[in-house]
C-alpha angles and dihedrals in degrees: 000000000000087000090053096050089047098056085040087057093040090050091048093050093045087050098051095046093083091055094042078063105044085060096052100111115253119260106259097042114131089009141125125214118217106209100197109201104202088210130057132304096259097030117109085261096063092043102055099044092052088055090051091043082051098058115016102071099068080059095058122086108252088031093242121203109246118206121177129232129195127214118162137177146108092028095297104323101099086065096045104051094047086059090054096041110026118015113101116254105216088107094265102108125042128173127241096210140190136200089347085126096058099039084058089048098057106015120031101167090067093063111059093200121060101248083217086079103060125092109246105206090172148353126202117208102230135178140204134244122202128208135185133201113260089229098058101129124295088012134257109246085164139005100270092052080082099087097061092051111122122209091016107178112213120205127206146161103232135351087240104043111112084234086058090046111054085043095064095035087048081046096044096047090049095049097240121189093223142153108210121212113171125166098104113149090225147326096290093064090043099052095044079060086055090058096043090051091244090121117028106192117028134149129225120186115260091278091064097032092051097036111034101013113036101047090034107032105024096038086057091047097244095123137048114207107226110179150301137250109250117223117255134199100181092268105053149341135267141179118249124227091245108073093039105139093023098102100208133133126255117245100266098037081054091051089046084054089058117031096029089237145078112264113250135151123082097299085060090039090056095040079062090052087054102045086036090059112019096028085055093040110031096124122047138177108198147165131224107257116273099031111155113269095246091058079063112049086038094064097033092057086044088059104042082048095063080073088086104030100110079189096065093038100057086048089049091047088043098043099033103019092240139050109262106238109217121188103219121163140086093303095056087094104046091047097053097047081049083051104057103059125095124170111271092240093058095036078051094053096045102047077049087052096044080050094063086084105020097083 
């Protein structure tokens, strides 16, 4: 009979724990998320992550409130490097990062934390759009008059920023006669030079091409769009989601434009690196290393599920002109490492190229 009662007890214990566990709060409940964008407060960045941080928390069980927080600087990598060193890692604060990828890839020692360590939730393909100034001499009446343009002053954020240099490599294969000035803290400034005719030629992701250059610079005729980097996977290229409806070319069909042949050489082979790794990787969510796994798995399911949210989708289309397209699932991790590798003699021949003006 003991025995009985005691198999009875143990049967109804093993029963309820499923329940018990249904009722644990979820992970995020009674909490606030901290989305650190690692670029200005008015850059596509920023845009972009203000618009996620919008959205995304009623997604996330527990419904979190998501504030956003700026810290800019060294192309990125002030922001970056406090996530790593600094931000707490409890899962409430998680960075919004660009170009941090690409920055691990070339130049470790700028990023005090191995990139490896933090918990990637999500990564977003991206492209660039460049623009020139209409009065560069003799005048651009149309794109490919920019390779006559004489004195072009190129802008940029940092000499080893993955923006700066595919600037300078786009410039170089042309043949551009160019001065390059780099050191802006973001593409606001920048883009405020652009307007002052201190930098004549410069890029912004689609955000800021499609909000602040193209209905203010192009439609006065300020500025001339030129082209925009394809999206490359090693194998071939594809047009990201981004720049639809623009009507561009992209990089090598404008080169083509220009020069009747297809680029080549290393300055194309290290324009590839670039798209292959930043292209694929521009924007990035991402945790400081050691977060708890249900912050993980909390924030991952909260991104897949803006896919269906018709109310995210009409503000994207609205505020960016496209629906950012995040990869967020249990592959995130493994394409990424895949992601930042490139072979020792080309990473050589690029930090020696980034050299070149960094002295």
């Amino acid at each position: 009979m003991a025995r009985s009662i005691s198999i009875a007890i143990a049967a109804l214990i093993t029963a309820t724990q499923p329940a018990l566990a249904q009722n644990d709060p979820p992970f995020y409940a009674g909490k606030r998320i901290t989305l650190l964008v690692n670029f200005a407060p008015g850059g596509p960045s920023d845009i972009e992550g203000r618009l996620l941080a919008r959205h995304v928390g009623k997604h996330i069980p527990g419904n979190p409130t998501v504030i956003v927080q700026n810290m800019d600087g060294a192309g990125g990598q002030v922001g970056t490097n406090y996530l790593g060193e600094v931000a707490p890692r409890d899962g409430t604060m998680v960075g919004y990062l660009t170009g941090a990828a690409w920055l691990h890839v070339t130049l470790k020692d700028k990023a005090r934390v191995n990139f490896l360590d933090y918990s990637v939730i999500a990564y977003q393909p991206g492209t660039t759009v460049y623009f020139a100034r209409t009065d560069i001499a003799p005048g651009l009446k149309v794109r490919t008059d920019l390779a006559k343009g004489k004195g072009i002053i190129i802008g940029g954020l940092s000499a080893d920023s993955s923006k700066d240099l595919l600037l300078r490599l786009t410039a170089d294969m042309l043949g551009l006669d160019y001065k390059y000035v780099t050191g802006y803290k973001s593409n606001s400034a920048a883009r405020l030079a652009f307007q002052r005719n201190e930098i004549s030629m410069f890029a912004e992701s689609p955000p800021g091409y499609r909000t602040s250059v193209e209905p203010s610079l192009v439609a006065n005729k300020e500025a001339v769009p030129l082209f925009y980097n394809p999206g490359w996977n090693g194998v071939g290229y594809s047009e990201p989601s981004q720049v639809k409806g623009l009507d561009l070319p992209t990089f090598p069909e404008f080169y083509e434009e220009v020069h009747g042949k297809k680029p080549s050489g290393d300055l194309w082979k290290a324009y590839l690196h670039i798209l292959a790794t930043n292209g694929a990787l521009q924007r990035m969510l991402a945790f400081p290393p050691q977060v708890p796994r249900a912050a993980i798995t909390a924030l991952q399911a909260g991104v897949r599920a803006l896919d269906k949210d018709a109310e995210y989708s009409d503000a994207a289309q609205r505020l960016l002109g496209f629906v950012p397209d995040y990869e967020a699932d249990e592959k995130t991790e493994e394409t990424v490492r895949k992601a930042l590798s490139i072979p020792a003699e080309d990473k050589e021949w690029i930090e020696a190229y980034v050299k070149k003006v960094s002295k």
